[in-house]
VOLO-177614 format. One record per residue: x, y, z of N, C-alpha, C in turn; residue in three letters. Coordinates in steps of 0.1 Angstrom, whole numbers, always signed. Each point is the difference from the previous one (the first is absolute). Layout:
% VOLO-177614
[rec [X Y Z] [X Y Z] [X Y Z] "ala"]
...
//
This chain:
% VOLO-177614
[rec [+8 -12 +0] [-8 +12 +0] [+9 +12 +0] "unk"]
[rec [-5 +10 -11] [+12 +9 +4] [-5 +11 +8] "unk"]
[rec [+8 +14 +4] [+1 +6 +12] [-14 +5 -4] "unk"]
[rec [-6 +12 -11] [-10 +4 -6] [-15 -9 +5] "unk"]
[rec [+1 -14 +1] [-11 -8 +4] [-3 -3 +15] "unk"]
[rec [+11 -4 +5] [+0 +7 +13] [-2 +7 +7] "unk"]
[rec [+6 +15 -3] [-4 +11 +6] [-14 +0 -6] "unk"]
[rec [-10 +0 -7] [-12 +4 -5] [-9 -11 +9] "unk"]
[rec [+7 -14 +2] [-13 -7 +7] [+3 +4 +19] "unk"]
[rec [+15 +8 +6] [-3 +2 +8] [-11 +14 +6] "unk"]
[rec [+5 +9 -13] [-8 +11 +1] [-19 -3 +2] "unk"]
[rec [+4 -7 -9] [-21 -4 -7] [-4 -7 +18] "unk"]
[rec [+9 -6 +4] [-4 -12 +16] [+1 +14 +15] "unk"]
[rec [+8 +8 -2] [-2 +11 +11] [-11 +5 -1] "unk"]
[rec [-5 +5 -19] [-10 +10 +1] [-12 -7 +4] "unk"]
[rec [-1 -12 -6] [-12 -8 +3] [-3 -6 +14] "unk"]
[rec [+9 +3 +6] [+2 -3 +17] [-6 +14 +3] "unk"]
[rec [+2 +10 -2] [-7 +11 +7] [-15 +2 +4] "unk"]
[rec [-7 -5 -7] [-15 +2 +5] [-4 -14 +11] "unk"]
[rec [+8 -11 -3] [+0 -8 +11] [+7 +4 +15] "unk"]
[rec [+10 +7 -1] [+6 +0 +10] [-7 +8 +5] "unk"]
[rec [-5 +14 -4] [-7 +14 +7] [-15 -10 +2] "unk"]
[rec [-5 -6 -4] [-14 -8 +7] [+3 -10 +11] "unk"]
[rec [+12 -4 +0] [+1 -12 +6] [+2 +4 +16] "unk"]
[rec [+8 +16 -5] [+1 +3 +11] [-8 +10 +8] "unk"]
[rec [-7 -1 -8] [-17 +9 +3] [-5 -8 +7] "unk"]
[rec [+1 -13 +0] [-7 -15 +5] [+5 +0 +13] "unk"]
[rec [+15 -2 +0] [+7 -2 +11] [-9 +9 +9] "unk"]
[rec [+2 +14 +3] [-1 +4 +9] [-15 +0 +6] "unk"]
[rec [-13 -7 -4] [-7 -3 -2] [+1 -10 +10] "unk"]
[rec [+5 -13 -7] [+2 -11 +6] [+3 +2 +15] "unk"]
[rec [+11 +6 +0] [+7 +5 +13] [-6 +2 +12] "unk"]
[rec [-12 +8 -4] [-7 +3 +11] [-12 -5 +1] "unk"]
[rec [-2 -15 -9] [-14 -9 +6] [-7 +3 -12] "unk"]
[rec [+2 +5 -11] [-11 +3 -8] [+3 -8 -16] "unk"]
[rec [-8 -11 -5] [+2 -5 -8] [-8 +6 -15] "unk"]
[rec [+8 +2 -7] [+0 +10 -15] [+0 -11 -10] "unk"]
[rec [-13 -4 -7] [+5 -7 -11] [-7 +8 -12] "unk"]
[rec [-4 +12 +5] [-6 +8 -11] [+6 +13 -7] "unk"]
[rec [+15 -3 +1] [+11 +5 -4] [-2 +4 -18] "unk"]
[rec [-6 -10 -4] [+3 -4 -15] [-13 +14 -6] "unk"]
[rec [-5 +3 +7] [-16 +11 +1] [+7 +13 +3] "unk"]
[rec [+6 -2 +10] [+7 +13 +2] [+11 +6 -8] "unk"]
[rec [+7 -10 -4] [+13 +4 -11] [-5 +7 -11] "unk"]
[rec [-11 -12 -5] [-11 +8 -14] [-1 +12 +0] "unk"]
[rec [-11 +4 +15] [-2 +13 +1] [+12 +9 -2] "unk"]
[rec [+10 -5 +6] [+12 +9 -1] [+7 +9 -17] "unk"]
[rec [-7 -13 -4] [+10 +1 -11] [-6 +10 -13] "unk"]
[rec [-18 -5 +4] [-7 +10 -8] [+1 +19 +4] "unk"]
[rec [-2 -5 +17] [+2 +16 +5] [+14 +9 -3] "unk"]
[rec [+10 -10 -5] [+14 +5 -4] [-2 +12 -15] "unk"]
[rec [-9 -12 -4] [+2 +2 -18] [-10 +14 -1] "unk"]
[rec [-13 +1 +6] [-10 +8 +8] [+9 +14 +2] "unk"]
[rec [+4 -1 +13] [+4 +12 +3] [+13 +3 -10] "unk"]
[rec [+10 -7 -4] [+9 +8 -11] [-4 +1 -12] "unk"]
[rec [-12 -6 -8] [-8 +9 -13] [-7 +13 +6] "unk"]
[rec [-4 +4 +12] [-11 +11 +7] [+8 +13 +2] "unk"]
[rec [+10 -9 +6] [+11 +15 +4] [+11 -1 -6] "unk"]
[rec [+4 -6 -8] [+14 +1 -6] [+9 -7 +2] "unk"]
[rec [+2 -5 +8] [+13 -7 +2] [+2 -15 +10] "unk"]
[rec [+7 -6 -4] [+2 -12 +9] [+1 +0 +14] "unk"]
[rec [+9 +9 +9] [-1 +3 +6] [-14 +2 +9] "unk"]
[rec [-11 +10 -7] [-7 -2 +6] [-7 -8 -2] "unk"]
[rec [+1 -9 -10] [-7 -12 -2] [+1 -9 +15] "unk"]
[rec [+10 -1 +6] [+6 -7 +6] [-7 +3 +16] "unk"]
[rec [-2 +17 +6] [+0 +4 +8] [-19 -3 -4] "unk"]
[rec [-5 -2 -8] [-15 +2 +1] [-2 -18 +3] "unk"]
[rec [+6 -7 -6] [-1 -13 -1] [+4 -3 +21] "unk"]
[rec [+6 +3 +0] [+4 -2 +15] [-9 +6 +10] "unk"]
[rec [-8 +13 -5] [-14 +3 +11] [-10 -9 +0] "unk"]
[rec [-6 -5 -14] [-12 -6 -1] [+7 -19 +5] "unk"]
[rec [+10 -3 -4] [+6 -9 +13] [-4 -2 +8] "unk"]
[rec [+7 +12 +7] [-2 +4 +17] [-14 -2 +2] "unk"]
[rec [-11 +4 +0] [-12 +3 -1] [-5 -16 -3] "unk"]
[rec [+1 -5 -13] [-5 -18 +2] [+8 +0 +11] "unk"]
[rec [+16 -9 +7] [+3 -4 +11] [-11 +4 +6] "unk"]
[rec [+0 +14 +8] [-3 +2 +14] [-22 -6 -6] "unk"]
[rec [-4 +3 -8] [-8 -10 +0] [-6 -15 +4] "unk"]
[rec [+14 -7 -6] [+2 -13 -2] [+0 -2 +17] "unk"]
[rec [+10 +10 +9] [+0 +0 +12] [-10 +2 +10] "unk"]
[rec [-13 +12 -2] [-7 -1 +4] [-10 -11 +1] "unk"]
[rec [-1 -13 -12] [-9 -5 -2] [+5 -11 +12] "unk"]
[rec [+16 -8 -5] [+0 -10 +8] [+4 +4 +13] "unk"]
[rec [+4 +13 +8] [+2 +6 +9] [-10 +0 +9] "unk"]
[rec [-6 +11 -5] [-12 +5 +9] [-10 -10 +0] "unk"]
[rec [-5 -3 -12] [-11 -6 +2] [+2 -16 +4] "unk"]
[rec [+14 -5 -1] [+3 -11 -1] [-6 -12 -11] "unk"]
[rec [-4 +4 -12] [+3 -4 -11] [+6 -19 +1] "unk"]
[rec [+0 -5 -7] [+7 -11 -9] [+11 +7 -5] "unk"]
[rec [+10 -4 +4] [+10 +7 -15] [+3 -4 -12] "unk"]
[rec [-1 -17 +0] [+2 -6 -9] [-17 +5 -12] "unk"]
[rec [-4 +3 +5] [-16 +4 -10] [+5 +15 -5] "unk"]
[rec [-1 +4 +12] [+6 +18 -8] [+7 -3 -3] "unk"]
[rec [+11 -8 +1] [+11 +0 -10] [-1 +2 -15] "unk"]
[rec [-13 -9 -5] [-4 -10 -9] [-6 +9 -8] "unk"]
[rec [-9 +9 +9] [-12 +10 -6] [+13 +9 -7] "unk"]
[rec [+10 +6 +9] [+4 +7 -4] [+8 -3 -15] "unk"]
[rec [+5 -8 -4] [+10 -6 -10] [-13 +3 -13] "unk"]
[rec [-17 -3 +4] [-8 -1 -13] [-2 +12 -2] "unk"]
[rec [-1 +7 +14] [-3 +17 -5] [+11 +9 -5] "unk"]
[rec [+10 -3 +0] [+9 +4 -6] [+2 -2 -13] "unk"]
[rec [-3 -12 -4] [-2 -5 -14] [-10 +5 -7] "unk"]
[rec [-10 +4 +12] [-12 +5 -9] [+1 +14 +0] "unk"]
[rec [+4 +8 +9] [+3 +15 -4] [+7 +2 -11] "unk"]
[rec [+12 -3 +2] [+12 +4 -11] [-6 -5 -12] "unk"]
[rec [-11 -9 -1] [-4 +0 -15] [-3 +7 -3] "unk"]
[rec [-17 +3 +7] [-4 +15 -2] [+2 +11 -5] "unk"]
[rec [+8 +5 +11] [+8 +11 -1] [+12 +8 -11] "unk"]
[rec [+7 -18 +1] [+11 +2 -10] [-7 -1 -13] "unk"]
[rec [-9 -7 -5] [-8 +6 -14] [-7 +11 +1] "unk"]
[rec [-4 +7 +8] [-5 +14 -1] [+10 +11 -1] "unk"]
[rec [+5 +0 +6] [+11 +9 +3] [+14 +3 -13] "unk"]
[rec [+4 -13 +0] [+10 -5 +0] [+4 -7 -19] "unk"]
[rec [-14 -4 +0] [-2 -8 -14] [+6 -16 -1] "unk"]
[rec [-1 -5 -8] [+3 -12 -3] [+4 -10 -9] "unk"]
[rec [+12 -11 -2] [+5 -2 -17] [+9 +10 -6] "unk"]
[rec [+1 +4 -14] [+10 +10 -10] [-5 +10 +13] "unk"]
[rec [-8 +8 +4] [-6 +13 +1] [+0 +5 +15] "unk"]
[rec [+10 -10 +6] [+2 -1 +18] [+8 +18 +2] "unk"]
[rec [-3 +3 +10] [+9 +14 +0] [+15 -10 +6] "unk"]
[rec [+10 +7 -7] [+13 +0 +3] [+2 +13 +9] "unk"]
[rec [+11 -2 +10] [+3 +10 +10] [+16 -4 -3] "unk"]
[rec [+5 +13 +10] [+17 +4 +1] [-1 -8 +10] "unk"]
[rec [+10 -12 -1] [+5 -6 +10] [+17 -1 +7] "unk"]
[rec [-4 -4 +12] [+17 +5 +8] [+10 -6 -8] "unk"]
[rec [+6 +8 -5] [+12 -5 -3] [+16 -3 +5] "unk"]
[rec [+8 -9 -6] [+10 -5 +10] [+10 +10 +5] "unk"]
[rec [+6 -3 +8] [+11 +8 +8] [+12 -10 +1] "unk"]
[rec [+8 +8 -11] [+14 -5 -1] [+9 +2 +12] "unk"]
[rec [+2 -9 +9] [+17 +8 +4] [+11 +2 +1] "unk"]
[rec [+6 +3 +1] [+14 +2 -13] [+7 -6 +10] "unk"]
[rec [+16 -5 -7] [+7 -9 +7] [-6 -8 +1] "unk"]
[rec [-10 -8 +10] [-7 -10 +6] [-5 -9 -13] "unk"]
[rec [-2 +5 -10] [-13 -6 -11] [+13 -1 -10] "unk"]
[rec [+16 +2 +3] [+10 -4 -10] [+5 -10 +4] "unk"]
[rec [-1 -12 +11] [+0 -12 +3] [-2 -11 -8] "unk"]
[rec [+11 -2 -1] [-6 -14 -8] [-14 -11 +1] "unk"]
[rec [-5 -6 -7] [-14 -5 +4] [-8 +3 +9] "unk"]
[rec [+4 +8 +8] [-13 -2 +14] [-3 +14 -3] "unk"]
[rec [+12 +10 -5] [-2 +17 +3] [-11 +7 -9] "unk"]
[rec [-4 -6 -11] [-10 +5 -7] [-11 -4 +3] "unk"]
[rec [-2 -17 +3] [-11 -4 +5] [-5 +7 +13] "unk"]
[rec [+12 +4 +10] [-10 +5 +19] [+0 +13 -4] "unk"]
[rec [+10 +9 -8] [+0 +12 -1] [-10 +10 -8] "unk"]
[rec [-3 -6 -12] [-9 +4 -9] [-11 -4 +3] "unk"]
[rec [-9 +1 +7] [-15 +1 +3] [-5 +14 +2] "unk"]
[rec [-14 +0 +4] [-6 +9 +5] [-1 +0 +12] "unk"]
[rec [-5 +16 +5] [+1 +5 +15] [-7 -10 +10] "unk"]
[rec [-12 -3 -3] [-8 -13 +5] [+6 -15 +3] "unk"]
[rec [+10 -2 -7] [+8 -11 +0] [+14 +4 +10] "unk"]
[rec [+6 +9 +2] [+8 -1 +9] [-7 +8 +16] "unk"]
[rec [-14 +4 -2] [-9 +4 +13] [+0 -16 +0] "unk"]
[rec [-6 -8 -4] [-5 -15 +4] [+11 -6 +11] "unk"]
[rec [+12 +0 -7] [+10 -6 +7] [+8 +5 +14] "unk"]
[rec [-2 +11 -4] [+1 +9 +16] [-5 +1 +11] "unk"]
[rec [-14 -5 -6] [-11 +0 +11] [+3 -17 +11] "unk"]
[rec [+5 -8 -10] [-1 -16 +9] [+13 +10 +14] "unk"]
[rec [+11 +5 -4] [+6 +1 +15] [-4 +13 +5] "unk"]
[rec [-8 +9 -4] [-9 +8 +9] [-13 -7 +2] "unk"]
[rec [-4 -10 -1] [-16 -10 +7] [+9 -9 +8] "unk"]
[rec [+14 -11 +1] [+7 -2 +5] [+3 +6 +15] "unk"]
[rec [-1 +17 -3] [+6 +3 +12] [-9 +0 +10] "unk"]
[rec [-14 +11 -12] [-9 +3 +13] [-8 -15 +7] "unk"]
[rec [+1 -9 -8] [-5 -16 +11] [+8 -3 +9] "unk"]
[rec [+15 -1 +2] [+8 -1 +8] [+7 +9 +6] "unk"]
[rec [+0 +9 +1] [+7 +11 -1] [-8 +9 +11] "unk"]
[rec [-12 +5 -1] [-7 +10 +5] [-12 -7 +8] "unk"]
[rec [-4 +6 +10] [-14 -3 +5] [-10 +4 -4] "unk"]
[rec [-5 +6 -12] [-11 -3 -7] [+0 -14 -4] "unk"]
[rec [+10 -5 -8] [+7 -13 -4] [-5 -11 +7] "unk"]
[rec [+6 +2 +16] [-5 -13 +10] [-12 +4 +2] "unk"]
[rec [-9 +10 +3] [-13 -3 -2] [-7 -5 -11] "unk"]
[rec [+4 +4 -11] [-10 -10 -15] [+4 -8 +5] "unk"]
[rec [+8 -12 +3] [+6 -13 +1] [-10 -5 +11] "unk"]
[rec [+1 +6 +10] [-5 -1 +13] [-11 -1 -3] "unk"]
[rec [-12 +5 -7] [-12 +6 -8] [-1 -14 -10] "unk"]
[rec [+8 -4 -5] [+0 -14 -5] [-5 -14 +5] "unk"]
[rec [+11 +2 +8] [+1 -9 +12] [-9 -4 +8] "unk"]
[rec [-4 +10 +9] [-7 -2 +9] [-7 +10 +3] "unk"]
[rec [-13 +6 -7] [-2 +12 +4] [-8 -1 +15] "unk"]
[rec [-4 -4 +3] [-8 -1 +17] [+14 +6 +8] "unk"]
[rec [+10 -9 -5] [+11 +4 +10] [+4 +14 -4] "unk"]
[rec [+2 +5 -15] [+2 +13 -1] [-7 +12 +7] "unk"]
[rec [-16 -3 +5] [-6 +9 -1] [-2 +1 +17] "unk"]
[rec [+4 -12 +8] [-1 +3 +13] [+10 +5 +3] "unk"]
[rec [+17 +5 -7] [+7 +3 +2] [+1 +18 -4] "unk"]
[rec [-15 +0 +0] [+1 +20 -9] [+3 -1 -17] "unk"]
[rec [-2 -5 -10] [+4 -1 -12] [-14 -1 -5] "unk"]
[rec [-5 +10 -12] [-9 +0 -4] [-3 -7 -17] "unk"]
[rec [-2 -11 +3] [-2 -15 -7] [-8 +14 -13] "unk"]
[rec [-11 -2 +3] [-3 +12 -14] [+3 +5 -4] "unk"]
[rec [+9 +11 +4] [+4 +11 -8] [+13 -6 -4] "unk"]
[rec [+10 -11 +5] [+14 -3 -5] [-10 -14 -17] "unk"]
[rec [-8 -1 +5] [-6 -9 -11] [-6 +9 -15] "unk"]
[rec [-4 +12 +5] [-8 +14 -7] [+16 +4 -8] "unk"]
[rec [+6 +0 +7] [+12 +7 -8] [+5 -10 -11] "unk"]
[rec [+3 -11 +2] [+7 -10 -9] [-7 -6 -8] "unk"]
[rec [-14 +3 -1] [-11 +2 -13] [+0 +14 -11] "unk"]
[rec [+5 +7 +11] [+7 +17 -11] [+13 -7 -2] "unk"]
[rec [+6 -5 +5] [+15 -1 -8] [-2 -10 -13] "unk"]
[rec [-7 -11 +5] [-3 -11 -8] [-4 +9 -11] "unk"]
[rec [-16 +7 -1] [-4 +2 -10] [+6 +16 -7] "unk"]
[rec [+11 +3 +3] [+4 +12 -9] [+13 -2 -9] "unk"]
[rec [+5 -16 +7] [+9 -11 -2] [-4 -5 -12] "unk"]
[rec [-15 -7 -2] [-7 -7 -11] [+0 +10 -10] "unk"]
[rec [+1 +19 +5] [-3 +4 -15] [+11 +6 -3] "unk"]
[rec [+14 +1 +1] [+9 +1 -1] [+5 -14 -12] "unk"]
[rec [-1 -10 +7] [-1 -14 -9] [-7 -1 -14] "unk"]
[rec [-14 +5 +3] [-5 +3 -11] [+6 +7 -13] "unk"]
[rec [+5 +14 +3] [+9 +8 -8] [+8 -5 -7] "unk"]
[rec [+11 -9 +11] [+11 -6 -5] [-2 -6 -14] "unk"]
[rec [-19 -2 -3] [+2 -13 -8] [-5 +16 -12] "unk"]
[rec [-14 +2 +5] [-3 +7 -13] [+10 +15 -5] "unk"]
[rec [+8 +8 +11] [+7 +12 -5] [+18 -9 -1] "unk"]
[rec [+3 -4 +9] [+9 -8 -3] [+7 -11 -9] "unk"]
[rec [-9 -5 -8] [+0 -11 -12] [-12 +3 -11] "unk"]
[rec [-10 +3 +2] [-6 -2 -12] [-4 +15 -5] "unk"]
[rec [-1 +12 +8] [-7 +15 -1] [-13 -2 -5] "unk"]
[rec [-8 -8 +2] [-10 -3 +1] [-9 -9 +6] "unk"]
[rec [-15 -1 -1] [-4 -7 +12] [-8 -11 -8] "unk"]
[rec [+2 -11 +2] [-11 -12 -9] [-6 -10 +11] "unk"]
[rec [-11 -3 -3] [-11 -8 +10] [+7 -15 +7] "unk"]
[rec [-2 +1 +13] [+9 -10 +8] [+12 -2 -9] "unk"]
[rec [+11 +12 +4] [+10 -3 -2] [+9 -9 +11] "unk"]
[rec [-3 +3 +11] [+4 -3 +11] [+5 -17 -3] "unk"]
[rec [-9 -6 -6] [-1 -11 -3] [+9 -10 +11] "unk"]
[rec [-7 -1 +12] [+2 -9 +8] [+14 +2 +10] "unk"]
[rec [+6 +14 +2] [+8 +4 +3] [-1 +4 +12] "unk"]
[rec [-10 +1 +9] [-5 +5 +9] [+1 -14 +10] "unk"]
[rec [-8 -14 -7] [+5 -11 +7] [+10 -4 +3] "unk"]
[rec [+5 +3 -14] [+17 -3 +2] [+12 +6 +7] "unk"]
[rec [-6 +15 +5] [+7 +5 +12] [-1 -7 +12] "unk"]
[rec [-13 -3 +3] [-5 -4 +15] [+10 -12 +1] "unk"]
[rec [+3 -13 -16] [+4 -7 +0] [+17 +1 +8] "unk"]
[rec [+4 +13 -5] [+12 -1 +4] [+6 +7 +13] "unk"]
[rec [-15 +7 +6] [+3 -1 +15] [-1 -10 +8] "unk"]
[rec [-6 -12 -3] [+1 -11 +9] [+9 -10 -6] "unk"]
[rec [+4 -1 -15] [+14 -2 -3] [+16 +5 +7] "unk"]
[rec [-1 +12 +4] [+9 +7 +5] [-3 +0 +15] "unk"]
[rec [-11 -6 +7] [+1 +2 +12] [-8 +6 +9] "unk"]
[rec [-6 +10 -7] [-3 +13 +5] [+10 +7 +8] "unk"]
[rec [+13 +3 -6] [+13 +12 +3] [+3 +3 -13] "unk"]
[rec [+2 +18 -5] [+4 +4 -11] [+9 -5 -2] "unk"]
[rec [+11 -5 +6] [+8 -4 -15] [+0 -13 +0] "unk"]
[rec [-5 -8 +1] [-7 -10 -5] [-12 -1 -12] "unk"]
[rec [-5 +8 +3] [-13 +5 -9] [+8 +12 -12] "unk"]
[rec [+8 -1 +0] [+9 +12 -8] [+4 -9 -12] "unk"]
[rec [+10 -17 +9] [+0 -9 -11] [-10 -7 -4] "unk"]
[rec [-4 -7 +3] [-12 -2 -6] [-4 +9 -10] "unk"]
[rec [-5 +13 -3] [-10 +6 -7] [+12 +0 -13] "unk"]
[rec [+17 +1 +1] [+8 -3 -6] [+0 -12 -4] "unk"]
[rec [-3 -10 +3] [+0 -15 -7] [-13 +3 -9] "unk"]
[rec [-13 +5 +8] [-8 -5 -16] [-4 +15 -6] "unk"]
[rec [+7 +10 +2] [+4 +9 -10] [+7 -5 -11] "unk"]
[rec [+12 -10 +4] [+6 -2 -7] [-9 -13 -11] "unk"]
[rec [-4 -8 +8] [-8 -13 -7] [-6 +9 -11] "unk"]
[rec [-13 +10 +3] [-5 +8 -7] [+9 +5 -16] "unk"]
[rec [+15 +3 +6] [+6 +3 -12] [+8 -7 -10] "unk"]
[rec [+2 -12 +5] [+3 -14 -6] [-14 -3 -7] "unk"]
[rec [-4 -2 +2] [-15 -3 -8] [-4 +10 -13] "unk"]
[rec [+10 +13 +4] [-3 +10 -11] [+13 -2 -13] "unk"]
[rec [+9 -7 +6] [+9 +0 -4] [+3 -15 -13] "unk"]
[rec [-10 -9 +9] [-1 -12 -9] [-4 +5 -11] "unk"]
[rec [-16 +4 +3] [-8 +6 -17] [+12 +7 -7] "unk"]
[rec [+5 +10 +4] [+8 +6 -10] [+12 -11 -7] "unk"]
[rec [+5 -7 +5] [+8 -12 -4] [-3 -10 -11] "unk"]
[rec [-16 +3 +1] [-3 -9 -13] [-2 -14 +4] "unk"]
[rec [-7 -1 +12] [+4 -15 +8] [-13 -11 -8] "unk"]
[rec [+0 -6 -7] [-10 -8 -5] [-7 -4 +9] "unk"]
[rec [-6 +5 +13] [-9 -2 +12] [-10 +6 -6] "unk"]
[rec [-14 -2 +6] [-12 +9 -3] [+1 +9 +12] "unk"]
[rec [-2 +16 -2] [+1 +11 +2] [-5 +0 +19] "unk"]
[rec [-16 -7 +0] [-6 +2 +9] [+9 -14 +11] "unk"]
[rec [+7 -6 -2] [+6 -10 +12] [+13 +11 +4] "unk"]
[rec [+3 +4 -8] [+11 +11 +3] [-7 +15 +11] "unk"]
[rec [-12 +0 -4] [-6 +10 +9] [-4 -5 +15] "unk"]
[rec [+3 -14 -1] [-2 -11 +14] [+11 +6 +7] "unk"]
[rec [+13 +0 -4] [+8 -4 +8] [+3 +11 +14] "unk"]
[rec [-7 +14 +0] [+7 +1 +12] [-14 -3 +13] "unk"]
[rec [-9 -1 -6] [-16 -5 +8] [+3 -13 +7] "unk"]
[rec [+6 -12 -10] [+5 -9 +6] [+8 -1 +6] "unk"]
[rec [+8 +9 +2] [+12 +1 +8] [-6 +2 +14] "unk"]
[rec [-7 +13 -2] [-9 +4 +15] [-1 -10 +3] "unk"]
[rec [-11 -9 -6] [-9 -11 +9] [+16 -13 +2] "unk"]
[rec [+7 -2 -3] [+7 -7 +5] [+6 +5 +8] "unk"]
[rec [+2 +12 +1] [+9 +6 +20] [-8 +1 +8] "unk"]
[rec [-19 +3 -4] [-7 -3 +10] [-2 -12 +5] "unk"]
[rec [-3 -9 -9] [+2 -17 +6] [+13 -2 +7] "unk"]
[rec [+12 +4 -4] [+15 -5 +11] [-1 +9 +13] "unk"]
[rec [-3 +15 -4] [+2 +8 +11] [-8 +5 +5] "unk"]
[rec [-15 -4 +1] [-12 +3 +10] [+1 -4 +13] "unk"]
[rec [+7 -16 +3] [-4 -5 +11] [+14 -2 +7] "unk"]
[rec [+12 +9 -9] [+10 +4 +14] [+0 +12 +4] "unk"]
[rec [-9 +9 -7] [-1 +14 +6] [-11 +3 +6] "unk"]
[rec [+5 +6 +16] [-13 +2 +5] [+2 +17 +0] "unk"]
[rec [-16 +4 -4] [-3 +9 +2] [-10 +8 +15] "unk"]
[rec [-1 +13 -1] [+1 +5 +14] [-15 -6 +5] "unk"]
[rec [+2 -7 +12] [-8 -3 +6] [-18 +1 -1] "unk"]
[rec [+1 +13 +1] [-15 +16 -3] [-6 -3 -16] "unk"]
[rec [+9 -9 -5] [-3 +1 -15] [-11 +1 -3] "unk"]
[rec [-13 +8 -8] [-13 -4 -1] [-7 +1 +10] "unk"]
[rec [+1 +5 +11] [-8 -3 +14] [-4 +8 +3] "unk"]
[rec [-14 +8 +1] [-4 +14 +4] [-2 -1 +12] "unk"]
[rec [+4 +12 +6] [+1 +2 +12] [-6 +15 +4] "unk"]
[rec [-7 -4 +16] [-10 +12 +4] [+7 +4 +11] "unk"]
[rec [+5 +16 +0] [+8 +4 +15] [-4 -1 +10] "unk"]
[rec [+8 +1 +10] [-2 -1 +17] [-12 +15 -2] "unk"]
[rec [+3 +8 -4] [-10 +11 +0] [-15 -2 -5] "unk"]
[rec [+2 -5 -8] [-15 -5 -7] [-4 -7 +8] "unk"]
[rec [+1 -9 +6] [-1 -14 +7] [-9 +7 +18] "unk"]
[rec [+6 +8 +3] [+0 +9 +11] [-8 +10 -3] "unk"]
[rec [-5 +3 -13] [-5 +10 -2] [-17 -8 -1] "unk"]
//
């Protein structure tokens, strides 16, 4: 293989890691604190249409990005209130949420937006060279030459790294995970540390979103997302639930993803759609090896009513 093929399939496996990684770890912190997200793949959508949305409205990517990350925010803290407050099912909101996302961004994205030849194209982020660093032999063009979204992604695993171990908001989500009865007889407000990491989660999901529609395509087409939202969640409990674990992971089936892109281009006398298997299969085979040696936080899925409520 020469250098030119390499560098291009490591580049194509970072970029295509970036919307998994920024969900996965939208998930994590979710996870963290007892709250199970599998309607990630709903929220990324949203993300990605609100990207394309606000940078056709106002101009630019950027704010593509900052509008996509309110209406985020806004689903999460929803998503939060449902299985929160009202103590919800999560695994159902989960569910609801993934169809209503599918079914807005149809909507919407053909009204707005158009559809086919006639889709609106927007200005999308473009890469950020860095000099010296991206003159590296094989790896320097591939880590260096991305876009700003792609080196925020990677920064973020040892700034979410720190604040879980590192800080006491940190040991409270954990704590909040764990055991929240025990968090909350100790002064720790199980809600509001759960309220928050449904805003992080969901401004996380539309940040992700971007990556895919302003970041790769400058436009928005119907369930793009195409199953990438699962396949985050996949690689938080692939990875452990700790970012950098969940960092490789989203890197292995980023990469699968780009191998698969790489075969078709090869000319591989395979039919097209077994080649579209391979990084889904991949998933479901790390979920079969690695479901049942990873445990996840105790609180998983478990709604829970405060000492205040309870007393009230």
């Amino acid at each position: 293989m020469s250098e030119e093929v390499i560098v291009s399939y490591l580049a194509s496996a970072i970029r295509l890691s970036v919307p998994l990684l920024l969900a996965a770890l939208g998930i994590l912190f979710m996870s963290r604190s007892g709250i199970l997200n599998i309607g990630m793949e709903g929220m990324v959508l949203i993300g990605a249409l609100s990207g394309v949305i606000g940078a056709h409205y106002f101009g630019s990517a950027a704010a593509g990005v900052g509008f996509a990350i309110a209406v985020t925010g806004l689903v999460g803290l929803l998503f939060g209130f449902l299985v929160i407050t009202t103590g919800a099912d999560q695994v159902v909101i989960g569910t609801a949420l993934n169809l209503f996302g599918l079914g807005i961004t149809t909507v919407f994205g053909r009204s707005l937006l158009g559809m086919g030849q006639e889709a609106v194209r927007v200005n999308g982020i473009p890469s950020l060279r860095i000099p010296l660093l991206s003159d590296i032999p094989y790896v320097g063009e591939a880590l260096f030459d991305q876009n700003v979204l792609a080196y925020a992604s990677y920064l973020l695993v040892p700034a979410a790294a720190f604040v879980f171990y590192k800080t006491n908001w940190g040991l409270r989500v954990r704590a909040v995970g764990e055991n929240p009865l025990a968090a909350d007889t100790l002064g720790v407000r199980v809600h509001r540390i759960r309220y928050i990491c449904c805003l992080i989660g969901g401004m996380l999901a539309g940040v992700a979103g971007c990556s895919l529609s302003l970041g790769i395509l400058n436009q928005f087409t119907e369930n793009m997302v195409a199953g990438r939202g699962f396949i985050a969640l996949s690689a938080v409990i692939f990875g452990k639930w700790t970012p950098l674990g969940t960092m490789g992971a989203s890197l292995l089936f980023g990469g699968a993803d780009a191998l698969q892109l790489r075969f078709q281009s090869f000319g591989i006398k395979i039919p097209y759609q077994f080649m579209l298997m391979f990084p889904y299969l991949l998933t479901m085979v790390a979920l079969a090896w690695f479901s049942g040696k990873s445990k996840q936080p105790a609180a998983t899925a478990a709604a829970y009513k405060s000492l205040a409520d309870r007393n009230g």
